[in-house]
matplotlib code that plots the C-alpha trace (Angstrom):
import matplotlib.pyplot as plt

x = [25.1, 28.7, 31.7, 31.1, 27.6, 26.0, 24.4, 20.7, 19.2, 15.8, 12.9, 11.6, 8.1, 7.9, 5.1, 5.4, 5.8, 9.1, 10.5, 10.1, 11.3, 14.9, 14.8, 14.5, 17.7, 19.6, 20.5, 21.9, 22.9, 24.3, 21.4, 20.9, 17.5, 16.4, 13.2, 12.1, 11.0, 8.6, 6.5, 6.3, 3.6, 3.9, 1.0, -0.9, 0.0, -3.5, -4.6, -4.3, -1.4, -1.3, -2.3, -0.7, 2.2, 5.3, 4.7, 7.4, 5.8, 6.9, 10.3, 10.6, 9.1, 11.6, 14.5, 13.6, 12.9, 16.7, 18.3, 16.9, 18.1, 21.4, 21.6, 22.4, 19.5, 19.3, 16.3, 16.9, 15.2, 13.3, 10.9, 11.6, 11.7, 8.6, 7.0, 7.9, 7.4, 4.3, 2.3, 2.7, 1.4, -1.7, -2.5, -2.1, -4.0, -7.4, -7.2, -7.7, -10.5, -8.5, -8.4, -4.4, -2.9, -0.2, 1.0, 1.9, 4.1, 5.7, 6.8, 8.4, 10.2, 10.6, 10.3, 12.3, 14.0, 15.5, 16.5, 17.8, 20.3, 21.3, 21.9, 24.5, 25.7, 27.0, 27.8, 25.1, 23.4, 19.9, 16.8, 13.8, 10.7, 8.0, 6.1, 3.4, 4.9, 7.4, 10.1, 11.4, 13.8, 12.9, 15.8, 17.3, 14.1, 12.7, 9.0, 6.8, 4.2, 1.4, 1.7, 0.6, -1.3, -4.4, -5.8, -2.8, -1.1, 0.6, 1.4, -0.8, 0.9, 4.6, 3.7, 5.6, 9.1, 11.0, 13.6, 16.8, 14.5, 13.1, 17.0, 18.1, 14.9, 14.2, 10.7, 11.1, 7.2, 6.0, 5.8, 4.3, 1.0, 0.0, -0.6, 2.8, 4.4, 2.8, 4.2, 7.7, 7.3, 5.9, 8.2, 11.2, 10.0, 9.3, 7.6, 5.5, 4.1, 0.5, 0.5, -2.2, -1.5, -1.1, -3.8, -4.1, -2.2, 0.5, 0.5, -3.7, -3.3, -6.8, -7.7, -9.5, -8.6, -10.4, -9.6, -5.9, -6.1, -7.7, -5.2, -2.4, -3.5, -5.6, -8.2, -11.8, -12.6, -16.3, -18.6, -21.4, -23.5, -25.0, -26.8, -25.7, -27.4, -26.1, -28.9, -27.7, -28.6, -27.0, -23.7, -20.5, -17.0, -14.7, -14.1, -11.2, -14.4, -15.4, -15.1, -16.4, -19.0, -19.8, -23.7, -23.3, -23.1, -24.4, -26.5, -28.7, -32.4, -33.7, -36.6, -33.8, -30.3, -28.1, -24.1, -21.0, -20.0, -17.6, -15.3, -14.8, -11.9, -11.5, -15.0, -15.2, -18.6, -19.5, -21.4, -24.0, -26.1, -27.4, -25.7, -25.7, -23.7, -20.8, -20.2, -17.6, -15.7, -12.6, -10.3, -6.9, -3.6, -0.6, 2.9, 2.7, 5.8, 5.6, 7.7, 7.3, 6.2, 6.5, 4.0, 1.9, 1.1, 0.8, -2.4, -2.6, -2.2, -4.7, -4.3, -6.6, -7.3, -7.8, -8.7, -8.1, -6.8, -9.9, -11.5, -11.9, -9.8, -11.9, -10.5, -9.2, -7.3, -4.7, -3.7, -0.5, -1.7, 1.9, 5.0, 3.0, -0.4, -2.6, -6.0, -7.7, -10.6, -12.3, -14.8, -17.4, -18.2, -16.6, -18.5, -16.9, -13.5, -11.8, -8.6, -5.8, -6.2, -3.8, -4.9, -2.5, -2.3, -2.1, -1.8, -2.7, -0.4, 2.4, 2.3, 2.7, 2.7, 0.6, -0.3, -2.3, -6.5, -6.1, -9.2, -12.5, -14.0, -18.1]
y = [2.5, 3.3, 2.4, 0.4, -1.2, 0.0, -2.8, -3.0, -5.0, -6.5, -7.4, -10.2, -11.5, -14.8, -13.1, -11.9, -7.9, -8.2, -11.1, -8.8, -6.1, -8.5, -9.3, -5.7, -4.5, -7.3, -5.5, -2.3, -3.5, -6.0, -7.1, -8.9, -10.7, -10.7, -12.1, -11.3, -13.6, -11.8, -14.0, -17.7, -19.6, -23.0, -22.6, -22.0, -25.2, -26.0, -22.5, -22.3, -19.9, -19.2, -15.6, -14.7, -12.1, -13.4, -17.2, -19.8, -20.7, -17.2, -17.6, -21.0, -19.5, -15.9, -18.3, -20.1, -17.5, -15.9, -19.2, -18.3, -15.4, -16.3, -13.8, -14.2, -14.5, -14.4, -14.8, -12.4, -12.9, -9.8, -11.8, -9.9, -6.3, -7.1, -8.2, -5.2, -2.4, -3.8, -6.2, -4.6, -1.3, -3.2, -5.3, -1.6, 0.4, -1.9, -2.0, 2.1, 1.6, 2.6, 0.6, 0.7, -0.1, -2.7, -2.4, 1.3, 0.5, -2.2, -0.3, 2.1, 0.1, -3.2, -2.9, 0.1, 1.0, -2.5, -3.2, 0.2, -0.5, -3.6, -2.8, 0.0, -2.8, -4.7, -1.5, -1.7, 1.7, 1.2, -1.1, -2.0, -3.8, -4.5, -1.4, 0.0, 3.6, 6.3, 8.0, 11.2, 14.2, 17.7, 19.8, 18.7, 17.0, 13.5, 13.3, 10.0, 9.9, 7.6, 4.4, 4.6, 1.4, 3.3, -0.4, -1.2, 2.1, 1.6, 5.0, 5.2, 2.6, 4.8, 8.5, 7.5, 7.6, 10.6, 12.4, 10.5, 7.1, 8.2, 9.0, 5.1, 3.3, 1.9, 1.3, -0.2, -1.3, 2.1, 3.0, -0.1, -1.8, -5.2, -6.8, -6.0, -6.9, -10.5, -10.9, -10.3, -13.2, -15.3, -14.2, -15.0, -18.1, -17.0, -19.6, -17.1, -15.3, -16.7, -16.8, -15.8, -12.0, -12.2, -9.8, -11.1, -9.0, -11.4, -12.2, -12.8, -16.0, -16.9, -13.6, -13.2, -10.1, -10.2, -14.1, -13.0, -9.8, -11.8, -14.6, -12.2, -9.6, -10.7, -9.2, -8.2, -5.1, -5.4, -3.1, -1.3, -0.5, 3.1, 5.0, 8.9, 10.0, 7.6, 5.1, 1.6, -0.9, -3.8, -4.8, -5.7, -8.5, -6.6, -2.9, -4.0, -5.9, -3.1, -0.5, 2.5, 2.2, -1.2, -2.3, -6.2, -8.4, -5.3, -7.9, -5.3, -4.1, -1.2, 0.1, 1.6, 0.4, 1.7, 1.8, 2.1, 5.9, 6.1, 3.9, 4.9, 3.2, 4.7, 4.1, 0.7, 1.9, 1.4, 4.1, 3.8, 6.0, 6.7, 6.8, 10.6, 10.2, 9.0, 11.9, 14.7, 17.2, 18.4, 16.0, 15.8, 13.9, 13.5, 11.7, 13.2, 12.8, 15.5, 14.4, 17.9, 20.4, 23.4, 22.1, 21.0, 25.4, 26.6, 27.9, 27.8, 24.0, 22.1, 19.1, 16.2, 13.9, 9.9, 8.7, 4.9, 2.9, 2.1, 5.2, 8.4, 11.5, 14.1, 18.1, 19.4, 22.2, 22.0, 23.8, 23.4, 23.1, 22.0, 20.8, 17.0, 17.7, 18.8, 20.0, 18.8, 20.7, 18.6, 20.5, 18.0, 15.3, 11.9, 9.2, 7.2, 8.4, 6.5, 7.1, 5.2, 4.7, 6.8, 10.5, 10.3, 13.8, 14.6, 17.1, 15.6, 12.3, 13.8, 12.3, 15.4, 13.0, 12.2, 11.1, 9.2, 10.1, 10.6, 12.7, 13.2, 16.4, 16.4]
z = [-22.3, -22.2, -19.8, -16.4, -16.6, -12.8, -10.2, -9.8, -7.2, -8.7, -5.8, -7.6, -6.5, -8.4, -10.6, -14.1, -13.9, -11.4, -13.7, -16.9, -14.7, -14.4, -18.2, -18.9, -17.1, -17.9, -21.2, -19.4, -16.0, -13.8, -12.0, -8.8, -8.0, -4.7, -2.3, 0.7, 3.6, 5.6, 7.3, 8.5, 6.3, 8.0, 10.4, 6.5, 5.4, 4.6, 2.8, -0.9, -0.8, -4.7, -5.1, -1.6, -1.8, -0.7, -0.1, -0.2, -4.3, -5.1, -4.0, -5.6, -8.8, -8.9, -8.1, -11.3, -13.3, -11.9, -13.2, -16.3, -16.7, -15.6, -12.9, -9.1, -6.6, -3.1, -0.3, 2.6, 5.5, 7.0, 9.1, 12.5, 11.1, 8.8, 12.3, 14.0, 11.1, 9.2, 11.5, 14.9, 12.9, 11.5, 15.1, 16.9, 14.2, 14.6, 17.8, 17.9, 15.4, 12.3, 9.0, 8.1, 4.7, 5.5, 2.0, 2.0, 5.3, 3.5, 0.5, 2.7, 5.4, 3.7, 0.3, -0.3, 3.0, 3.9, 0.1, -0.5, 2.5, 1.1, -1.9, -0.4, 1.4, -1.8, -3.3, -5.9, -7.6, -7.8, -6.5, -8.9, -8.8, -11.2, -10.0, -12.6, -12.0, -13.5, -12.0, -13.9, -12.7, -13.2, -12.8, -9.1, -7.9, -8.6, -9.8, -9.1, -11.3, -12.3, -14.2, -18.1, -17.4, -15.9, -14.6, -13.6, -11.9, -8.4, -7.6, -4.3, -2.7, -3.6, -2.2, 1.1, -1.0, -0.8, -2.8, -1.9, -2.4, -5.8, -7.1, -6.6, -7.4, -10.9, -12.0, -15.4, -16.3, -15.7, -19.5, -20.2, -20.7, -18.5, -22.0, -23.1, -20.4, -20.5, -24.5, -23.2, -20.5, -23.3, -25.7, -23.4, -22.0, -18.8, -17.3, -14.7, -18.3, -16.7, -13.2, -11.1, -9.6, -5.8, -4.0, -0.6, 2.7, 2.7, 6.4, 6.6, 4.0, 5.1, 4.5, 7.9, 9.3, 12.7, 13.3, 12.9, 15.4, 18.1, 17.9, 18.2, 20.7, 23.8, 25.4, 25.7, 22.9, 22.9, 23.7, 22.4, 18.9, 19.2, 17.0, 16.4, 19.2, 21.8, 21.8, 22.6, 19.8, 20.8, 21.6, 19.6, 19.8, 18.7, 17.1, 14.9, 12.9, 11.8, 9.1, 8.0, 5.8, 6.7, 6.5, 6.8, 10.1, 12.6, 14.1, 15.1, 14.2, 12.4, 10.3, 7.7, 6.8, 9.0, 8.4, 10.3, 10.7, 13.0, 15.5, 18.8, 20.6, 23.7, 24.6, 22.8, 20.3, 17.3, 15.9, 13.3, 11.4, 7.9, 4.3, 4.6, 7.7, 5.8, 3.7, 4.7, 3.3, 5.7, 7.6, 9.0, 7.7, 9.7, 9.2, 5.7, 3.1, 0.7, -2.5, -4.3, -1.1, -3.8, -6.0, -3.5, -1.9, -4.9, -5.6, -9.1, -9.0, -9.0, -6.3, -6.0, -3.8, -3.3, 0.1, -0.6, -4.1, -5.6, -4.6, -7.3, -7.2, -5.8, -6.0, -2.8, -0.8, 1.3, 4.6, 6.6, 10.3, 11.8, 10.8, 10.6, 10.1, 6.9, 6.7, 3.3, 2.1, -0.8, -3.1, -2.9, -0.4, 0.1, 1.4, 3.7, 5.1, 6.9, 9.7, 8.9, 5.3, 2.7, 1.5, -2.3, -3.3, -7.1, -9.9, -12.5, -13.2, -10.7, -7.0, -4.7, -1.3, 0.9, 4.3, 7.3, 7.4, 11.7, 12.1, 10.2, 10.9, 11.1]

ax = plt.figure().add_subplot(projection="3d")
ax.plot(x, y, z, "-o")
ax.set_aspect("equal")
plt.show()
């Protein structure tokens, strides 16, 4: 790299892939590491917070690991817009009797959107993290594409970024295997070449979603369990402790297994039914980003679809209904859609966007 070496802002985790992510750079940029405080753990003092995203271990650990590297670090504290963007989202989703994706929200109003505008604030370039992804330019536009690391690939969790985003974001693990990326920590020293990955939402330490709604929102959201055809089966605590899909703790009886198949909020139900009732083909996003809109109408691409991370890609049209909302057309049934989760759009390893699941249609 010749002349003036550019400024990159590093979000560093205290794990291994964001600390490799620093080392990399090092040799081509000035780099800047950087942690976020997003939520208060001290009520948590009792949880095992290893393995939580965020906690105040991960901050001591990315601090070491900066001093280390001989870079500067700082801890910036986005506890209030955290609150507002990512947990008010999450209380306010259950409670309509949608299953949100806190992470997703995150990535694109904390993540990306507070750190990019602090690192135009200190005049830096670029921001990074130890994403498993790949960022490319074709001609004027930016491509997000998957990781190579197919275990490992993070790419759902980035469709929310768009075209201005994707030009001053640096994802330097995307090329590279887990494995590898662990050697390089070893090989360097780094003393997080072994710590435990962090898996947990952040702000649910515990891990218990429902306990955590109902100490944060008050209120009475029982009601009733009904079967398809409006039969009452029994009666319910709360709607936000349920999902869809869900077979276990219906406290309810029945001759045949019977799952949840749909949430209705307004009313306060539960709805259950049988396996075949969880299987659709058509539903609606809204609040879509679309990263590469041209690729995305063509008709001789082919697009596929996942409807959460773990889930498998499943072939799908798409139709514009309005400027916000999508109508996706899958070629086979999916079991188990779910409003509020992510629909990821791809062709082949190429992100095309994607957007909220707000309506199922039966």
């Amino acid at each position: 790299m010749s002349g003036k070496k550019k400024t990159v802002i590093v979000g560093m985790s205290g794990g291994v892939d964001s600390s490799v992510a620093a080392l990399i750079l090092k040799k081509d940029y000035n780099v800047i590491g950087v942690s976020l405080q997003v939520f208060d753990y001290s009520p948590y003092q009792d949880c095992d917070l290893k393995g939580v995203c965020c906690s105040p271990e991960d901050v001591y650990d990315a601090r070491k690991v900066a001093d280390s590297l001989n870079i500067p670090f700082y801890v910036l504290n986005y506890r209030d817009r955290f609150k507002k963007a990512v947990i008010d989202d999450f209380l306010s989703e259950y409670i309509k009797g949608r299953t949100p994706n806190p992470c997703v929200i995150c990535n694109e109003k904390i993540k990306f959107g507070e750190m990019l505008n602090f690192a135009s604030s200190v005049g830096a370039d670029y921001v990074a993290t130890g994403h498993y992804a790949i960022i490319e330019k074709y001609g004027s536009e930016y491509i997000l594409k998957k990781g190579i690391d197919t275990k490992k690939d993070q790419s759902y969790f980035l469709y929310r970024l768009n075209q201005e985003r994707l030009s001053k974001i640096l994802f330097p693990l995307g090329k590279m295997k887990k494995e590898d990326v662990k050697k390089i920590a070893r090989d360097n020293d780094l003393k997080v070449h072994d710590k435990r990955e962090s898996h947990e939402i952040c702000f649910v330490p515990n891990n218990d979603y429902p306990s955590f709604i109902e100490e944060n929102i008050k209120g009475d959201f029982g009601g009733r369990v009904v079967d398809t055809n409006g039969r009452i089966l029994g009666r319910h605590k709360g709607i936000f402790k349920y999902t869809i899909g869900q077979r276990r703790g219906l406290n309810i009886s029945s001759d045949r297994p019977l799952y949840v198949v749909d949430i209705d909020a307004e009313r306060r139900e539960i709805i259950v039914g049988d396996n075949a009732d969880l299987y659709h083909t058509e539903f609606i996003t809204e609040s879509n980003n679309l990263i590469n809109k041209e690729m995305l109408f063509e008709k001789d691409i082919p697009i596929k679809v996942k409807i959460r991370y773990m889930s498998d890609e499943i072939e799908c049209r798409l139709n514009r209904i309005d400027e916000d909302r999508l109508l996706v057309k899958t070629n086979r049934p999916i079991r188990a859609i779910t409003r509020g989760q992510s629909a990821v759009f791809y062709n082949g390893d190429i992100v095309l966007g994607g957007g909220i699941i707000k309506e199922i249609l039966r």
